[in-house]
PAZAPA-4460 file (N, C-alpha, C; in steps of 0.05 Angstrom, whole numbers, plus 32768, in hexadecimal, padded with zeros to 4 digits):
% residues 250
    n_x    n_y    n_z   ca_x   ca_y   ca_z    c_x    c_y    c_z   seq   type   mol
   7BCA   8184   7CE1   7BDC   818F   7CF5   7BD8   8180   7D0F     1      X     A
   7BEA   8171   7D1B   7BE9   816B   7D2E   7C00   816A   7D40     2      X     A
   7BF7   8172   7D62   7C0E   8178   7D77   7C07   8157   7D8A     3      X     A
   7C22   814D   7D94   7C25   8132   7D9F   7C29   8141   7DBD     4      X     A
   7C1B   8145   7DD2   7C26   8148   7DEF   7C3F   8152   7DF1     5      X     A
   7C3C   8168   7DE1   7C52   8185   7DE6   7C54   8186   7E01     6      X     A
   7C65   8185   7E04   7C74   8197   7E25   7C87   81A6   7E18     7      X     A
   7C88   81BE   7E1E   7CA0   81D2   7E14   7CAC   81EE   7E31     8      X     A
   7CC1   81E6   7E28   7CD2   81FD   7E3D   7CE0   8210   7E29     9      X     A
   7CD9   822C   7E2A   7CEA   823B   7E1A   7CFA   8249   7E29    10      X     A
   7D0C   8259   7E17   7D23   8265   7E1F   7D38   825C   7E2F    11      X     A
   7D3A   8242   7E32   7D4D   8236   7E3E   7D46   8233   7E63    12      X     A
   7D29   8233   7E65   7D1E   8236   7E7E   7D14   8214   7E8B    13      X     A
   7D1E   8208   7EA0   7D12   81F8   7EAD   7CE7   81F4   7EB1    14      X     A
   7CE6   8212   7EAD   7CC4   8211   7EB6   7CAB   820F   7E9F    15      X     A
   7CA4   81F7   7E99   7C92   81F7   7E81   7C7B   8200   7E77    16      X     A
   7C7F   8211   7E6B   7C6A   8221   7E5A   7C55   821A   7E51    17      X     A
   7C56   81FD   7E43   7C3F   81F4   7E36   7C41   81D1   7E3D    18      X     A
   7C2F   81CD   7E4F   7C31   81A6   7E4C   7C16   819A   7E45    19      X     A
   7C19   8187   7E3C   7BF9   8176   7E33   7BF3   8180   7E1A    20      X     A
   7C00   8191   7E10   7BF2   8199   7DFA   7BEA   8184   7DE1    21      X     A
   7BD8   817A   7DDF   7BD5   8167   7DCB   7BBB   816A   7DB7    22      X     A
   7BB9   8171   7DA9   7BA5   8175   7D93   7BAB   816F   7D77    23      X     A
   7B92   8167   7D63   7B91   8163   7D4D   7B84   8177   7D33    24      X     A
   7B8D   817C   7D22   7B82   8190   7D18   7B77   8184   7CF3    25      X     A
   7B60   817F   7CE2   7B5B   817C   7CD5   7B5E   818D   7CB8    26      X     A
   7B6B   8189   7CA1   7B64   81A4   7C88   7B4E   81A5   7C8C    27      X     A
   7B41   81C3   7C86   7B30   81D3   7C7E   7B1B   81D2   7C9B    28      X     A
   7B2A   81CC   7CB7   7B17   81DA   7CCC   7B23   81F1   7CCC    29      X     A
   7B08   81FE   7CD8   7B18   8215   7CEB   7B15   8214   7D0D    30      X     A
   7B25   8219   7D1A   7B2D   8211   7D34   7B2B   822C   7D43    31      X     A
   7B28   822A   7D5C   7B30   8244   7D6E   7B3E   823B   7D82    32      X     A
   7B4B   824E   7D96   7B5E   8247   7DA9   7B52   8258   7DB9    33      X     A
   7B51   8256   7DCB   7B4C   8265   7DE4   7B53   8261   7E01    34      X     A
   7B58   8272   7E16   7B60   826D   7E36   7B65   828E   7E36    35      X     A
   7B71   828C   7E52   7B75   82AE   7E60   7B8E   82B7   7E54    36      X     A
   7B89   82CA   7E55   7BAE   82DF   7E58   7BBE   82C9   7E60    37      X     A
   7BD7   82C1   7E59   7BEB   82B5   7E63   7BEA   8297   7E60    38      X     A
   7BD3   828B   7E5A   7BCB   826D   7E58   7BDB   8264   7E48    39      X     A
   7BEA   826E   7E2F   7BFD   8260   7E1A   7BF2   825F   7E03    40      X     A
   7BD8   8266   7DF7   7BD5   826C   7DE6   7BE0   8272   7DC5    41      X     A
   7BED   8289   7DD2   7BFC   8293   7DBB   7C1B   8283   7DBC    42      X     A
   7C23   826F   7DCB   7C3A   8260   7DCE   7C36   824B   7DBD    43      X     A
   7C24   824B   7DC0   7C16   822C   7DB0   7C1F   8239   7D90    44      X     A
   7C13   824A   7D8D   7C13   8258   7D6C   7C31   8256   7D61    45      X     A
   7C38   826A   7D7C   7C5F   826F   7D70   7C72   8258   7D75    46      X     A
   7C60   8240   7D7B   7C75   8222   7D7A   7C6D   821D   7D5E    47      X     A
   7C52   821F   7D4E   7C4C   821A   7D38   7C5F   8223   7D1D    48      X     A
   7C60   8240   7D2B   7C76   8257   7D1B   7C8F   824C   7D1A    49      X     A
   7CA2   823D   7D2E   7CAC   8237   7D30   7CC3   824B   7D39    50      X     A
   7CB4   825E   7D4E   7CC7   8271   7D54   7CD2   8266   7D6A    51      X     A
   7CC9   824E   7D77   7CDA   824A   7D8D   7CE2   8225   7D79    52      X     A
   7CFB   8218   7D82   7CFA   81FF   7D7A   7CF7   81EB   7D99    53      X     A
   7CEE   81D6   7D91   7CE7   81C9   7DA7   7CEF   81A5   7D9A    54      X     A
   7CF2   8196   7DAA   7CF4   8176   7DA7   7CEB   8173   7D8D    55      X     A
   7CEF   815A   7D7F   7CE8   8150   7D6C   7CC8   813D   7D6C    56      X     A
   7CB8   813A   7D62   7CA7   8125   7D5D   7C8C   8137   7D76    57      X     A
   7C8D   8152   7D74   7C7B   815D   7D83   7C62   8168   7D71    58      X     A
   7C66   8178   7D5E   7C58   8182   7D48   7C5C   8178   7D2A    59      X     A
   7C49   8167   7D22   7C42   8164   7D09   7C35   8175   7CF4    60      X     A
   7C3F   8175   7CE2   7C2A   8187   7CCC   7C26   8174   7CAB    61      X     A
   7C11   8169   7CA7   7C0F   8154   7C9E   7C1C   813B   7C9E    62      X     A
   7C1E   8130   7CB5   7C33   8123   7CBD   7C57   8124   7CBD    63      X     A
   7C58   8149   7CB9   7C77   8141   7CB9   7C7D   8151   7CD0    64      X     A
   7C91   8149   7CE3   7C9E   8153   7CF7   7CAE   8171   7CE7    65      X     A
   7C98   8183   7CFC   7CA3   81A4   7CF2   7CC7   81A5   7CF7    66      X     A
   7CC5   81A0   7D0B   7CE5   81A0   7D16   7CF2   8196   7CF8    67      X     A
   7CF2   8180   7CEF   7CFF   817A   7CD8   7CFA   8185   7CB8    68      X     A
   7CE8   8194   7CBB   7CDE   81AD   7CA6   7CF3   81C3   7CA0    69      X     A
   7D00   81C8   7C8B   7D04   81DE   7C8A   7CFE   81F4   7C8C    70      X     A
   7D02   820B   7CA2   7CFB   821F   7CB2   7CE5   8233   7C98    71      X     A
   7CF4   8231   7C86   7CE5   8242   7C6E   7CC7   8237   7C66    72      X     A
   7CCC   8218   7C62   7CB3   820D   7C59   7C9B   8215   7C6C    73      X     A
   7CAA   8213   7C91   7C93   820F   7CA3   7C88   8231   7C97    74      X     A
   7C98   8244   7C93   7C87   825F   7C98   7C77   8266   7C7B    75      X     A
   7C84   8256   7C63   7C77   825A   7C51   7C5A   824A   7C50    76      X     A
   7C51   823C   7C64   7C3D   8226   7C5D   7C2C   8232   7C74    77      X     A
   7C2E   824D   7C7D   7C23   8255   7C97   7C1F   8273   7C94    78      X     A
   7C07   8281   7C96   7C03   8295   7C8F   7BF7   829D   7CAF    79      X     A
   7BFA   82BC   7CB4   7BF9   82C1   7CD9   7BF8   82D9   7CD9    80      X     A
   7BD9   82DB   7CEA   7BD7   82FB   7CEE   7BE1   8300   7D0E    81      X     A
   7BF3   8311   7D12   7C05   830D   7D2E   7BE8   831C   7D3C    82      X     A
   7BE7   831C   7D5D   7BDE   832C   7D6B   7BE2   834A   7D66    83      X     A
   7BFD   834F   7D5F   7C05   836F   7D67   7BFD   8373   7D43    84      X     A
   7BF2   837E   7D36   7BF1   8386   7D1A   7C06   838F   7D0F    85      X     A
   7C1A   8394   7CFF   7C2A   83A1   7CF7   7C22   83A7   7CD3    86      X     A
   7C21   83BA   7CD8   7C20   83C6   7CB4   7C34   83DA   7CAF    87      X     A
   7C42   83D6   7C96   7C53   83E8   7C8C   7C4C   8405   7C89    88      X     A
   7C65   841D   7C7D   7C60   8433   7C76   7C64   8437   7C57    89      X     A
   7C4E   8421   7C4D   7C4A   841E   7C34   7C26   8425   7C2C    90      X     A
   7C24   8424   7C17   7C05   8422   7C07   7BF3   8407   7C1B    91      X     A
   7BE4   8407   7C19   7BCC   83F8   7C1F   7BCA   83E1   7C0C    92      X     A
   7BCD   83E0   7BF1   7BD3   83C2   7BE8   7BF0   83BA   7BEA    93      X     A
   7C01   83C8   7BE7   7C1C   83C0   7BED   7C1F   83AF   7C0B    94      X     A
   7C15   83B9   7C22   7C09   83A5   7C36   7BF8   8391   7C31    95      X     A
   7BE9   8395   7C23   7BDE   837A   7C25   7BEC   8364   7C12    96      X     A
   7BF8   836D   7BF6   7C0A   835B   7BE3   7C2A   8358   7BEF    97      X     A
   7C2E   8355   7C10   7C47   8358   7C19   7C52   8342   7C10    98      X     A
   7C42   8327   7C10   7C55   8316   7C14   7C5C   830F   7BF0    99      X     A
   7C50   8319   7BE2   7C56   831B   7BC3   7C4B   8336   7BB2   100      X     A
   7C61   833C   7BB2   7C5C   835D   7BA1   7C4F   8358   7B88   101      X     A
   7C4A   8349   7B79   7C40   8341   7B63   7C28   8338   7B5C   102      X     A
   7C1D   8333   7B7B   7C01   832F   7B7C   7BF2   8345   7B6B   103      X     A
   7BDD   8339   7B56   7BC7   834E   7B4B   7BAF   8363   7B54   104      X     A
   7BB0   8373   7B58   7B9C   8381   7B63   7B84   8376   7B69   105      X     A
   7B7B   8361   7B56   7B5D   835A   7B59   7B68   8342   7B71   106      X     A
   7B77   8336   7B73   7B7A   8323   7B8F   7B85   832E   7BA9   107      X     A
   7B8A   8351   7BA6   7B89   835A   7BC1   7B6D   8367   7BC3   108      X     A
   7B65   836C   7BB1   7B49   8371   7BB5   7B39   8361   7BC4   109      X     A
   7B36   8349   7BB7   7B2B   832C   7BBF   7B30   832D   7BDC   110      X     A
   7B48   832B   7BDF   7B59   8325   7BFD   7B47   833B   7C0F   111      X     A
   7B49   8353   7C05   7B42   8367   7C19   7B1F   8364   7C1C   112      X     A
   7B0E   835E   7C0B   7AF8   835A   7C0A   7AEF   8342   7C1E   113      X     A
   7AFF   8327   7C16   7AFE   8311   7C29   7B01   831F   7C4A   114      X     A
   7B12   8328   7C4D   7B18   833B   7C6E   7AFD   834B   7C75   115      X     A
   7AFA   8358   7C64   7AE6   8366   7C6E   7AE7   8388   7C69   116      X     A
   7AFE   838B   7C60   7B07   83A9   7C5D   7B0B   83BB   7C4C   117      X     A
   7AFF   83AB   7C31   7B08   83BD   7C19   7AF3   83CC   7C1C   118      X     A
   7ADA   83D3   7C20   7AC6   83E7   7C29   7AD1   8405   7C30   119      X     A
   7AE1   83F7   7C48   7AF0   840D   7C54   7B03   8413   7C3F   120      X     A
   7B10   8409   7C37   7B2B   8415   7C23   7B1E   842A   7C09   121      X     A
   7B05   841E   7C07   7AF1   842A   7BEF   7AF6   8448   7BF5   122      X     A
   7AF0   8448   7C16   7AEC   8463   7C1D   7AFA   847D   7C21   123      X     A
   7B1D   846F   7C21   7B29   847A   7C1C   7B30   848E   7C09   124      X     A
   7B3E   84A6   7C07   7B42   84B7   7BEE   7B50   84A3   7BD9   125      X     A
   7B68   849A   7BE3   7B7A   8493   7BD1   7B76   8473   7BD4   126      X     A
   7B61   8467   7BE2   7B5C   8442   7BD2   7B6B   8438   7BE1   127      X     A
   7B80   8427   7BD4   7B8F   8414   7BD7   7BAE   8420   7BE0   128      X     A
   7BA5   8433   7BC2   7BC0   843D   7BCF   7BCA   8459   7BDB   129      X     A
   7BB9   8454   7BF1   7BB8   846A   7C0F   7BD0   845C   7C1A   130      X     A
   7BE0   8474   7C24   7BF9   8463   7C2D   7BF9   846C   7C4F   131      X     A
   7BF8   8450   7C54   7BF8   8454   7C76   7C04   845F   7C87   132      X     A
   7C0C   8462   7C9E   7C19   846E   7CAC   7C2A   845A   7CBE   133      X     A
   7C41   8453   7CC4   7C4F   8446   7CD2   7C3D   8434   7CE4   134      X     A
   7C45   841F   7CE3   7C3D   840E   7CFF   7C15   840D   7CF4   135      X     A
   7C08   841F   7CDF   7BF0   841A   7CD2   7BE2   8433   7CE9   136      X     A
   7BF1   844D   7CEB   7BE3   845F   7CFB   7BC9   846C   7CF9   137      X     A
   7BC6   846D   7CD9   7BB6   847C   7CCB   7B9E   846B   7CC7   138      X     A
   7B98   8451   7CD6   7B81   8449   7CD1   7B7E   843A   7CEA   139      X     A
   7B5D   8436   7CED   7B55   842D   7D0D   7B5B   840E   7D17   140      X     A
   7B5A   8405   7D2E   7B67   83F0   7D33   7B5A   83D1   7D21   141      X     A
   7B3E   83D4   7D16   7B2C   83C4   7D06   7B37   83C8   7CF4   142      X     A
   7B3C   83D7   7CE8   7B47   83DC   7CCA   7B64   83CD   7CD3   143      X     A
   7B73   83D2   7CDE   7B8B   83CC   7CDA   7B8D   83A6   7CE1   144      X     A
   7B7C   83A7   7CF4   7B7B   837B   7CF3   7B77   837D   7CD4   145      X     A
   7B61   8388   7CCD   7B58   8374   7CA8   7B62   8379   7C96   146      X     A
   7B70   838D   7C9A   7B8B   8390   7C8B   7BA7   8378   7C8C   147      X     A
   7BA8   8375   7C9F   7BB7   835F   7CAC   7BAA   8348   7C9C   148      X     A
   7B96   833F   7CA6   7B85   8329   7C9E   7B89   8329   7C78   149      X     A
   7B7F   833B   7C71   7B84   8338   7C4E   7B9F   8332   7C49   150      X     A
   7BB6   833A   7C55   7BCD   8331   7C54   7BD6   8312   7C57   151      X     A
   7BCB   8305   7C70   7BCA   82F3   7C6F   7BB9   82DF   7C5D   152      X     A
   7BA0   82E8   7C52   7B90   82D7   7C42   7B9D   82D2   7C2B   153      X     A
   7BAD   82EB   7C1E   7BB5   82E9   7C07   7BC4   82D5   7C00   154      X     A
   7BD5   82D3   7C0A   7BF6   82C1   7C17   7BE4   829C   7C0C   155      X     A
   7BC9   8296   7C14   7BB7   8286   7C0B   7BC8   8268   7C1A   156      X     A
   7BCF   8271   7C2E   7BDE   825F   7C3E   7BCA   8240   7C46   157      X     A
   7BDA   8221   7C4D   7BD4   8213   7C52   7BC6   8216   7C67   158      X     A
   7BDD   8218   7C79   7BD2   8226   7C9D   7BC2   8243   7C9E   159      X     A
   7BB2   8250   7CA4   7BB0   826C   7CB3   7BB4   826F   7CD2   160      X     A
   7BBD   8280   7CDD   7BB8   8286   7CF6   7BB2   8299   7D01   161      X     A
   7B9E   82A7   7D0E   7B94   82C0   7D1A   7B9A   82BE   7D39   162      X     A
   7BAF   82CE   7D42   7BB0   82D6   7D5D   7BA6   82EF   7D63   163      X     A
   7B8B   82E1   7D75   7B76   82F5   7D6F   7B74   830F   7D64   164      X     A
   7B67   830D   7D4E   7B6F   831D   7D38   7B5B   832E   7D33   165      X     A
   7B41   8323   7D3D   7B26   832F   7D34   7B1F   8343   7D59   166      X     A
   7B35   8345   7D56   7B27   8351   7D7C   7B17   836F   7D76   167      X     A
   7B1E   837B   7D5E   7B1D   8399   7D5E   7B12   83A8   7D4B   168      X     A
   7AFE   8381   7D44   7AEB   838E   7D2F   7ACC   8383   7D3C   169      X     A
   7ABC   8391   7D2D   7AA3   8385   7D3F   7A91   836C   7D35   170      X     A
   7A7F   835F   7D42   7A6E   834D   7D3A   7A69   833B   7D26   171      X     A
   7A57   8362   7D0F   7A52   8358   7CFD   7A6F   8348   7CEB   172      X     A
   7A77   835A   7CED   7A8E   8357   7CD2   7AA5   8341   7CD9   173      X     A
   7AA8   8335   7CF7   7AB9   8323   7CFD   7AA6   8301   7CF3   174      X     A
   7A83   8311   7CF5   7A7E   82F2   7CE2   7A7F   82F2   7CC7   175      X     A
   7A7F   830B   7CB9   7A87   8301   7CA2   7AA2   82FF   7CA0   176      X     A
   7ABB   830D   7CAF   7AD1   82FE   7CA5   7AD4   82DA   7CA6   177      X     A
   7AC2   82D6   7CBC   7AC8   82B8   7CC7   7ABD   82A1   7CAA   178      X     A
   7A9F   82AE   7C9B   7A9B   82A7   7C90   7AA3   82A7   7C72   179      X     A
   7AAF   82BB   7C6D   7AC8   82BB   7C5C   7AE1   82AA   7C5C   180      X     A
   7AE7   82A4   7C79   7AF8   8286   7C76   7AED   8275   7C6F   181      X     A
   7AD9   8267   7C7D   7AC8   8250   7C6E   7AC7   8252   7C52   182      X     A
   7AC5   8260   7C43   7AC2   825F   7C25   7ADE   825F   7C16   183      X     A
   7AEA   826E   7C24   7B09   826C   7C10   7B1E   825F   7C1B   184      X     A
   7B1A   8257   7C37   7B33   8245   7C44   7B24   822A   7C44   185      X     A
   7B11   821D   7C38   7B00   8203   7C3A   7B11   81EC   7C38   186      X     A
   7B24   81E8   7C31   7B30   81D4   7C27   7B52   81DC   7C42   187      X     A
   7B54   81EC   7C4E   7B71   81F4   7C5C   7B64   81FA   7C75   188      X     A
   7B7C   81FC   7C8D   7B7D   81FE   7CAE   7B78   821A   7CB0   189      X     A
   7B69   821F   7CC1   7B6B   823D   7CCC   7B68   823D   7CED   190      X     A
   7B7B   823F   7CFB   7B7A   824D   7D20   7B78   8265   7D25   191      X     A
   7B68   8268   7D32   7B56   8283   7D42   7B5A   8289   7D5A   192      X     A
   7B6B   8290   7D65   7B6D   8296   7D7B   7B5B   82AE   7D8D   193      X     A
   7B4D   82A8   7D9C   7B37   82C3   7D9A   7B32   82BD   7DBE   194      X     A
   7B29   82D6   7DC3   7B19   82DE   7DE0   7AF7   82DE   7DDB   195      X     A
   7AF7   82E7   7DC8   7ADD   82EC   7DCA   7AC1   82D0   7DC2   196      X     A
   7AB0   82C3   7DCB   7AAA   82B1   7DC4   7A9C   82B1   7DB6   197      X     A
   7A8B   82C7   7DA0   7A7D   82C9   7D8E   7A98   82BD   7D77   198      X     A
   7AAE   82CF   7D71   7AC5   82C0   7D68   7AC7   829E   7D6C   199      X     A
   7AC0   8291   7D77   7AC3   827C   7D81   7AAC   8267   7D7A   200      X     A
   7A8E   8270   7D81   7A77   825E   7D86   7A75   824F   7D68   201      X     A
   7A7F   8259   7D5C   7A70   8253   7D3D   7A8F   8238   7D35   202      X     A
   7AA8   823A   7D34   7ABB   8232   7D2D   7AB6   8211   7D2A   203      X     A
   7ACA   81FF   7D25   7AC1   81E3   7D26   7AD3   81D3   7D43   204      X     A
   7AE1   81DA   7D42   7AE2   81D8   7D64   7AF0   81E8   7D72   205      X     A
   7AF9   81E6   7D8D   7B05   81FD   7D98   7B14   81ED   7DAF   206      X     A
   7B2E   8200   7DB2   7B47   81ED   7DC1   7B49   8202   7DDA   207      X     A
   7B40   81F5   7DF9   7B42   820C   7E0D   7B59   8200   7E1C   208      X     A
   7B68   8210   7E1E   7B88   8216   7E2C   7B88   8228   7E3D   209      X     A
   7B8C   8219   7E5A   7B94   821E   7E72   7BA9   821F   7E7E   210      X     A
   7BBE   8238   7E8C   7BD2   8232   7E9B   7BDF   8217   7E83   211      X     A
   7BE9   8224   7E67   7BF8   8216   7E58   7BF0   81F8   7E4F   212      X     A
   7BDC   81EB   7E5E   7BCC   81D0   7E57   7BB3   81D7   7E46   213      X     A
   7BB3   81C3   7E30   7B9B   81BB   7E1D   7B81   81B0   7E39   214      X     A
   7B72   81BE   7E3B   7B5D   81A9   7E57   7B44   819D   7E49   215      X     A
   7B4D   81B0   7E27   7B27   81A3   7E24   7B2C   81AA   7E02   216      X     A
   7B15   8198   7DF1   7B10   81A4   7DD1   7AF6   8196   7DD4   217      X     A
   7AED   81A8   7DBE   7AD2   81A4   7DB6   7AC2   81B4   7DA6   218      X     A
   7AAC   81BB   7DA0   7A9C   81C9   7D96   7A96   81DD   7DAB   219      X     A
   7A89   81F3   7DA3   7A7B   8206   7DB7   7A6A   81F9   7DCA   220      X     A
   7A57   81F1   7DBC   7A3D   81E1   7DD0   7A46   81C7   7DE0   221      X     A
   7A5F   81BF   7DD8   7A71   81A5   7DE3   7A79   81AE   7E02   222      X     A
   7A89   81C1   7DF7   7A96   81D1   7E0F   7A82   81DE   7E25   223      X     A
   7A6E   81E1   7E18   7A64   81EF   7E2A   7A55   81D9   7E41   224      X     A
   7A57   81C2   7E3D   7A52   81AD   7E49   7A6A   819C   7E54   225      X     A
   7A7F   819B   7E54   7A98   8190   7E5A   7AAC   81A5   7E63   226      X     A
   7AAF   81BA   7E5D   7AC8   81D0   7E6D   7AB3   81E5   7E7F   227      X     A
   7ABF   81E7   7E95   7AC1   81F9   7EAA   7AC6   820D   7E9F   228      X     A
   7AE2   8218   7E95   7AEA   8229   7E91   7AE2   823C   7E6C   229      X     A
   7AD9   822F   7E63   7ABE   8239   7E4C   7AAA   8243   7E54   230      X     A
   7A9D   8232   7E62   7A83   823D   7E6A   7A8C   824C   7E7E   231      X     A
   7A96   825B   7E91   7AA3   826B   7E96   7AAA   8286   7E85   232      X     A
   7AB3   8283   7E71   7AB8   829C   7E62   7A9D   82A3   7E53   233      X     A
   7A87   8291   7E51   7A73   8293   7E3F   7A64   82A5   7E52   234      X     A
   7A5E   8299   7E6C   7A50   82AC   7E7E   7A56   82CC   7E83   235      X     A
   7A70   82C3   7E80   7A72   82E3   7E8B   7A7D   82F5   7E72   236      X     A
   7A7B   82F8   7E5B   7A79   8304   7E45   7A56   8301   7E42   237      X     A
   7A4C   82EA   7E45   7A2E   82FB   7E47   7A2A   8316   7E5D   238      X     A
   7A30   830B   7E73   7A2F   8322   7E8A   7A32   833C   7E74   239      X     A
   7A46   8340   7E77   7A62   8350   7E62   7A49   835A   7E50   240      X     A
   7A3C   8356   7E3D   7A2A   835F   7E36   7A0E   8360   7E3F   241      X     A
   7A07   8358   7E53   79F0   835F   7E64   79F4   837F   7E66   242      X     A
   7A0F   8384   7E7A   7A11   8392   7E86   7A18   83B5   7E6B   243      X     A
   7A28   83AC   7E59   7A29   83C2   7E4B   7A11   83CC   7E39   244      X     A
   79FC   83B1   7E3C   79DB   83BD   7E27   79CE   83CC   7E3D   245      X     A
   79D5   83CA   7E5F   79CD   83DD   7E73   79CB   83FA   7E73   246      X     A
   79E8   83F8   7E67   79F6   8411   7E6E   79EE   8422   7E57   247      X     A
   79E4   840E   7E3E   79DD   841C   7E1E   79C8   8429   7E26   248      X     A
   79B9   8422   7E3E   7999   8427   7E3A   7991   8443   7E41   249      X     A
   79AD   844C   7E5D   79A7   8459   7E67   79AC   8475   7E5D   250      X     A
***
């Protein structure tokens, strides 16, 4: 996957959203994205989606210009856990076998195990097929990303993409989902979009986006020697937990 010095204006707006964007993406890394609220982040993702269209000869995906892709192929070759979760008012494997009803039990199993969640589903009365509650009311905001997440694994897509997806689960279990990609996405792309830099430190490199510009890639320990604005967020999420093991103590 590779982006050529994107500049993009959406909605028919003079003021550009995303410039400089230029990066390269390898099969079977996994990548993170990161910057503040509003940096472009998630613009970057939904040019990928191809929910906005933009110039020609900007985004490659194994060398073919997306723009000239049929709109179906780009979304079938792209599997995406959105920011906002959305789960049906269906069963619990029926969500996760959305994008093929015919999927076998033992590969939503798999799927949900790879996530991190079939534990939880174990615990349920009715399993799998506990039937949710609109919008996924009936289960907590962790449960409902890895729910998401098994959905997307299943799909066994070229691309993955997580807009930050792991925000609302904890530690432990966001390293084993991470390391559950390594094993079953080894050979395919996965983007991570994440805040948090434990999400981040471990990945194979990481793309920081500023005010809509690419300013820096690298490794964790790269970055933390070349961007300002990394080591910056690294400091003060340590703080960030300085200050809440304070508050544990008391």
């Amino acid at each position: 996957l590779h982006t050529s010095k994107c500049n993009s204006s959406l909605v028919d707006s003079t003021v550009k959203v995303l410039e400089n964007v230029n990066f390269h993406i390898n099969p079977g890394e996994i990548v993170g994205i990161m910057g503040g609220t509003g940096s472009g982040k998630s613009t970057i993702v939904e040019l990928l989606l191809r929910l906005y269209n933009i110039d020609d000869d900007k985004i490659f995906i194994d060398g073919y210009d997306i723009m000239n892709m049929p709109l179906k192929l780009v979304r079938d070759i792209i599997a995406y856990v959105p920011q906002e979760t959305f789960l049906f008012k269906q069963t619990i494997d029926e969500n996760i076998a959305f994008s093929d009803s015919t999927l076998s039990s033992e590969l939503i199993i798999n799927a949900a195990t790879y996530s991190g969640v079939a534990k939880d589903i174990s615990e349920f009365k009715d399993g799998y097929n506990t039937v949710l509650g609109e919008r996924g009311v009936t289960v907590s905001g962790g449960q409902k990303q890895r729910i998401a997440i098994a959905r997307a694994l299943i799909k066994n897509a070229p691309i993955l993409i997580m807009d930050d997806s792991l925000s609302a689960v904890d530690t432990i279990t966001e390293s084993y989902i991470l390391n559950s990609l390594r094993t079953i996405r080894k050979d395919k792309t996965t983007i991570i979009i994440a805040h948090r830099i434990t999400t981040l430190e471990t990945l194979d490199k990481i793309i920081v986006v500023e005010d809509g510009t690419v300013t820096n890639i690298g490794t964790h320990q790269e970055l933390l020697v070349k961007s300002e604005a990394y080591k910056k967020e690294v400091a003060l999420q340590e703080l960030e937990k300085e200050v809440e093991g304070d508050l544990n103590e008391r």
